[in-house]
N, C-alpha and C positions, 0 to 999 in steps of 0.2 A: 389309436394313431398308428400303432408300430404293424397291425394287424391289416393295415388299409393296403391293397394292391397298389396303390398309386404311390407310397411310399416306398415303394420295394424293400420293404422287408427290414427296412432301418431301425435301429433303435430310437427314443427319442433321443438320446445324449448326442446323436449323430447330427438329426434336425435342430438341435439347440446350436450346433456346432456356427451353421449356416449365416445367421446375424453377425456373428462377431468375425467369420474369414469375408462378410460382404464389404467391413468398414474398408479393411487394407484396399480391396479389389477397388475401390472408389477414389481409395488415395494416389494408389499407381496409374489408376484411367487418368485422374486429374493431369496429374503430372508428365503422362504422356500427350492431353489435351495440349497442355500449356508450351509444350515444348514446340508446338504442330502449330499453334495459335500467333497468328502475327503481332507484332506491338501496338498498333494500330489499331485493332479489332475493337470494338465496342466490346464487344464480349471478353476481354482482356481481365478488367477489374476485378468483373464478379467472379470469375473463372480465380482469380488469385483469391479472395475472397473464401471461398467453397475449398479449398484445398487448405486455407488456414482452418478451417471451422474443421473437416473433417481429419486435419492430420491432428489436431488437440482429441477427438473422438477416439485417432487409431491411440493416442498416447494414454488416453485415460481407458484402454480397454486393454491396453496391454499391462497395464499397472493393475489391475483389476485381477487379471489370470496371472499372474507375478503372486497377488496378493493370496490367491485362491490355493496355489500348487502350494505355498507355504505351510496353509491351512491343511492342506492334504497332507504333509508330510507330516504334522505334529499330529495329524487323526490315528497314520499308519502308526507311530512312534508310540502312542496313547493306548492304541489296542495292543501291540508286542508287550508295554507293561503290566498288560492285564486291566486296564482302567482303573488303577490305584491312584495314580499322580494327575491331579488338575492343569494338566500341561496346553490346553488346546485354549488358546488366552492369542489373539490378534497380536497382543505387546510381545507375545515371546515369536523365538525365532533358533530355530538348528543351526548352529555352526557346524558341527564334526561331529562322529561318532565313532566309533574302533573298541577293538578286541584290548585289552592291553593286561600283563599280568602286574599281581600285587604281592606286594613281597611281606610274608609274614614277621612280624618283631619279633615272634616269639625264637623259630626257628629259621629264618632266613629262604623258607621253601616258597617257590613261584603260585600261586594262584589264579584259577584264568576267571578275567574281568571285564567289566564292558561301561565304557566311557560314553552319556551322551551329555555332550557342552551346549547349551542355552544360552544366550544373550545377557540371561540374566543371574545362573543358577548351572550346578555340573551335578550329575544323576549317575553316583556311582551303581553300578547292577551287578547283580550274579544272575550268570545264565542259567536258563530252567532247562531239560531235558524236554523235545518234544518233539518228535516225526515228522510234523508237519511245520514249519515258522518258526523261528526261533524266538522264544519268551523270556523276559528279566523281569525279576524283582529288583524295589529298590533297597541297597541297602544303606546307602548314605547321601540326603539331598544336602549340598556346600553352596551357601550363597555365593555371586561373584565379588559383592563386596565387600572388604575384608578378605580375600581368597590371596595364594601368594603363590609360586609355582618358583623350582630354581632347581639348577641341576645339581647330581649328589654326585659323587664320587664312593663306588664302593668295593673290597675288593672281592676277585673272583666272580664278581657282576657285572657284567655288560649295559650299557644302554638307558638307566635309572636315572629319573626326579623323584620329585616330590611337590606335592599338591597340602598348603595349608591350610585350612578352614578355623571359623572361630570355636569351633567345636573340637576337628579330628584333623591330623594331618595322615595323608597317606603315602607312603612308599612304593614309587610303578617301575614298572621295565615295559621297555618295547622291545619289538620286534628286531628293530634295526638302528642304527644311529641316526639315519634320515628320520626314522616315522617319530624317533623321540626328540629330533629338532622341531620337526613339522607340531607337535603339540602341545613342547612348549610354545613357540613363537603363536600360536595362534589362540593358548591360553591366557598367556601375557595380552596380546593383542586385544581380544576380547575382556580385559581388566579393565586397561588402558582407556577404552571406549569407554566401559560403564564409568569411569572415574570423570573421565570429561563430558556424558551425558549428566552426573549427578551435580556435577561445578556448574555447569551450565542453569540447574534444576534450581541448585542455592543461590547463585547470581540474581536467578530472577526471583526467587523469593526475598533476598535480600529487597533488591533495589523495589521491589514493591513495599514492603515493611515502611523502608524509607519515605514513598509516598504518602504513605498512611501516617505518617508521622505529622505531616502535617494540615491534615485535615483538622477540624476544632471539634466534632464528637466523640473523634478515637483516640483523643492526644494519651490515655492513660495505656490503652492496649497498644497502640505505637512505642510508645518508651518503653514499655518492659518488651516490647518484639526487639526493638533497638537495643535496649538493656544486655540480654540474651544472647545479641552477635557476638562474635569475634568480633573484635578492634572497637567496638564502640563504646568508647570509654573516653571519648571527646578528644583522643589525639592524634585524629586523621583518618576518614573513614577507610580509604584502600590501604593507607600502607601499615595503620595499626592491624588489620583485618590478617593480613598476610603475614607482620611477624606473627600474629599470634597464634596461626594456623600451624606455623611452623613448628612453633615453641609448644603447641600440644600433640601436634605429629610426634618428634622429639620423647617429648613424656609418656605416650601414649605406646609408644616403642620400648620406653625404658621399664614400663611400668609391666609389660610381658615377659620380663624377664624374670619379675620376681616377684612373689605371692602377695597380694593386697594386706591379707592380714598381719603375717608375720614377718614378712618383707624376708623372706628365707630364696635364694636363688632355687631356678628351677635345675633338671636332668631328665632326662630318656628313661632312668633307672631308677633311683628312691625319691625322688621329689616330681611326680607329673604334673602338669596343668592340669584345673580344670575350672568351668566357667560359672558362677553365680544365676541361675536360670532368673531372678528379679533383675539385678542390676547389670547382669553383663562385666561383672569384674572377673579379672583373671585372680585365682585362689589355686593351692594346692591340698589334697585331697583330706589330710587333718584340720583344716578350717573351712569344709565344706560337706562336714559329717553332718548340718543339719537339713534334715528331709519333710518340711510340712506338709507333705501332700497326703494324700489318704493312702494310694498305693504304694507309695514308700520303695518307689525303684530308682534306681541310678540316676535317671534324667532326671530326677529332681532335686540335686542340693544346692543348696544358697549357701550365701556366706552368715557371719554371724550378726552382722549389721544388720540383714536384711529378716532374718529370720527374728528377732527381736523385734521388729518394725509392724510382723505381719501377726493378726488377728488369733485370738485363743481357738477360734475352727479351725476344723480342719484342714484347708483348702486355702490358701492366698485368694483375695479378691479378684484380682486378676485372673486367677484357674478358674477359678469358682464362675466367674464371668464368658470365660473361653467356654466352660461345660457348658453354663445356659445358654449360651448363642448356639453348638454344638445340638442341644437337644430339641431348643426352635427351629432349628433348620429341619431336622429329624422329622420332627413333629409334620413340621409343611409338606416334609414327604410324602410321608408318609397317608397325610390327609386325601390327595388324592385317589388312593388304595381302599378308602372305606367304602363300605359296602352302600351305605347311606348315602354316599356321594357319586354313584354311580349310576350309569343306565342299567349296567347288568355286569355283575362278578363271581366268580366261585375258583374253587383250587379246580386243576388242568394236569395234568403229566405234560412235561413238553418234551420234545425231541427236535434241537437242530442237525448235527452231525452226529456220528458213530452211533454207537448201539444203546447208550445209556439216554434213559429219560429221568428227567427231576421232575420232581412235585411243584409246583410253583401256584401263587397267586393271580389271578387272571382279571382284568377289569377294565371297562370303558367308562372314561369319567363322564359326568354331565356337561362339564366346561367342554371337553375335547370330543366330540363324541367320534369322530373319524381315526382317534388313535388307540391303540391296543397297548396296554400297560404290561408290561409281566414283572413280577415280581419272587426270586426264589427265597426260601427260607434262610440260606446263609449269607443274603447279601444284605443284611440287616445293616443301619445306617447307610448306605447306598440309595443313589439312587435307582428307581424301576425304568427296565428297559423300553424307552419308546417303539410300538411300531407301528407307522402311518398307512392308514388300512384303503384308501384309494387303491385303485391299479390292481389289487390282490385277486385271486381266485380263489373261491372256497370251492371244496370238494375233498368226496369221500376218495382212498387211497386204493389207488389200481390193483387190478390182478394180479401183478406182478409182485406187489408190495404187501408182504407179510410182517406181521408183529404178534409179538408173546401180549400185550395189550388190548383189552377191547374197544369198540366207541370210536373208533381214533378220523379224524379227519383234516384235512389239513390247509395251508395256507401258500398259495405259488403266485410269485412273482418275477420273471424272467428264468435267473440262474437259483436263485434262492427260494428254500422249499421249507415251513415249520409246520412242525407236527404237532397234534395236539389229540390226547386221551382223554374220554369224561369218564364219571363214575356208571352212567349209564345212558340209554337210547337217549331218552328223555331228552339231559343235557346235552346230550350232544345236536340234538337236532336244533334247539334253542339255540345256541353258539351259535351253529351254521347259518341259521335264519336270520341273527342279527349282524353277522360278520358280514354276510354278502349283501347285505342294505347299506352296511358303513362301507363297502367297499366299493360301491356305485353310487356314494357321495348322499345318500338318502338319510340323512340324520332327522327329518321330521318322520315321526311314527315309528321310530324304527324300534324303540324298545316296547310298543305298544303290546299291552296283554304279557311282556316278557316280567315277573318278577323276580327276585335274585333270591339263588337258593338258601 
């Protein structure tokens, strides 16, 4: 298409553009019709008629590219993290992001930090050093609920909050006194929301329980769903509901202050918090010496309740259950990667950017056969990288184009160019053979006579 004279030279993203700026142009001709159009006119109705129908069109195609750029922004947000964090989820949504420093407990010294706020979740980062885009690792994901933000007063320090989590609280400075209102207020704001989205969430779970209650084949899972509320203890379904909300709010507050087990108040200094990974109780770090998990690292102590509760293996059920899910997920990954399950695979050298090439696994599944899998050796539990082999160009690499490599040929599509080494002619010329049949949409035959090395 992009190739066609009659196209001039357009991309497709340009001719895709076309349909969705033809809605408006139809909304505004209407509108100018109508205004031109007597009252009288027979053609009056239908003319109002057509302007309703397509101004719902212009509205549901601009909520659409609303919805889209959203998506775009959590893709951009997703690759700067490295594709570590499962961020790119329709329900999430970018509020803010910013530089901000973090103030060390130990010595008081500024460390530079990078804030991005979600809808539902804040993604504390350290910037990575790189030339080209600036890249963060995560080092601390804080749910928003439960999350507490308020300003500190400290001295010799300008500009500082503080960000709670039920895990860590952290210590920030901004830049300015503006940017450190501007963060609270729209962290706070962003709480706020989640608090009246999840009220709303329990409301309707309530008042359905409620329903269910009196139905005649669920009367026993109705009463303990009833059982289980707040307030339903048969002395008024809202108002008992609401003190009791209050009165575990209350508790639930009081109960942060001081250690589950030994009921000893907390400090900053010889009595920290810390959380029970079973129950979610708050403990302090002598009643939560017990560690049942195999690796026996810090993120794993329980309290002593909980640790006396849990199984003579190693591993709490729960763990033990989180691995196997963990390793079935793996596993399904991984399945598409095998060699049995492919048209054709073998390791490749690849080369996108700069001058270094990896080793990688290379394979076109049976299910997929138009897509091209790569898989490198250190991205073990990961997923393998898709790439959709329509539109692409095979071909051997220009005159121009030298490599320490032999074999090498490669793969172009507009601005984007992969490179790929085989171990010899052989192989390489198989790839090619079968890359440019998937890439002209020709999946029957295409791995005919090819068998995987």
């Amino acid at each position: 298409l992009q190739k066609q004279e009659v196209c001039g030279n357009l991309t497709l993203q340009h001719h895709m553009l076309e349909p969705v700026q033809r809605i408006p142009r139809y909304e505004l001709l209407l509108k100018d019709y109508l205004k031109k159009l007597p009252e009288e006119s027979p053609d009056r109705k239908d003319a109002e008629k057509s302007l309703e129908l397509i101004s719902t069109a212009a509205n549901h195609s601009n909520a659409a590219i609303r919805k889209m750029e959203k998506m775009h922004k959590l893709l951009e947000v997703y690759e700067r993290l490295g594709g570590e964090e499962d961020i790119v989820n329709p329900a999430n949504e970018l509020i803010k992001e910013g530089h901000i420093q973090k103030l060390s407990a130990k010595n008081g010294t500024a460390q530079d930090r990078y804030l991005f706020l979600f809808n539902s979740m804040v993604l504390y980062c350290v910037p990575k050093l790189r030339l080209i885009g600036q890249k963060f690792s995560v080092r601390e994901k804080m749910d928003i609920a439960g999350l507490q933000v308020q300003e500190i007063a400290k001295q010799n320090v300008a500009h500082t909050f503080s960000i709670t989590g039920k895990k860590r609280s952290l210590e920030l400075q901004a830049r300015t006194e503006e940017e450190k209102r501007e963060w609270i207020q729209v962290i706070q704001a962003t709480i706020e929301k989640h608090k009246q989205n999840s009220e709303t969430f329990r409301a309707f779970n309530s008042s359905f329980s409620q329903e269910e209650e009196h139905l005649p084949d669920s009367s026993i899972a109705s009463t303990s769903s009833v059982e289980s509320m707040p307030g339903a203890d048969g002395g008024g379904a809202f108002g008992g509901s609401d003190s009791c909300r209050k009165s575990s709010k209350s508790k639930r507050d009081k109960e942060k202050q001081a250690c589950k087990s030994c009921s000893e108040s907390f400090n900053s200094i010889t009595k920290r918090r810390h959380h029970c990974k079973q129950c979610g109780a708050v403990i302090c770090a002598k009643c939560s010496e017990f560690k049942p998990l195999a690796d026996n690292s810090r993120h794993n102590r329980v309290c002593k309740e909980c640790f006396l509760q849990l199984p003579a293996s190693p591993c709490s059920p729960g763990v033990e259950a989180v691995g196997e899910q963990k390793k079935r997920l793996a596993a399904e990954k991984q399945s598409i990667l095998a060699a049995e399950n492919s048209l054709f695979s073998s390791y490749l050298q690849f080369l996108e950017k700069g001058k270094t090439w990896y080793k990688m696994w290379v394979t076109i599944p049976k299910t997929e056969p138009l897509v091209l899998y790569l898989q490198g050796s250190s991205q073990d539990g990961r997923s393998p990288r898709p790439v959709p082999l329509p539109g692409y160009e095979v071909s051997l690499p220009g005159s121009g184009e030298k490599f320490e490599v032999k074999h090498v040929f490669k793969l172009c599509q507009s601005q984007q160019t992969l490179y790929f080494s085989a171990e010899d002619e052989e192989l390489q010329m198989k790839w090619m053979e079968i890359l440019t049949k998937a890439a002209k949409g020709e999946t029957e035959d295409a791995a005919e006579g090819l068998g995987n090395p």
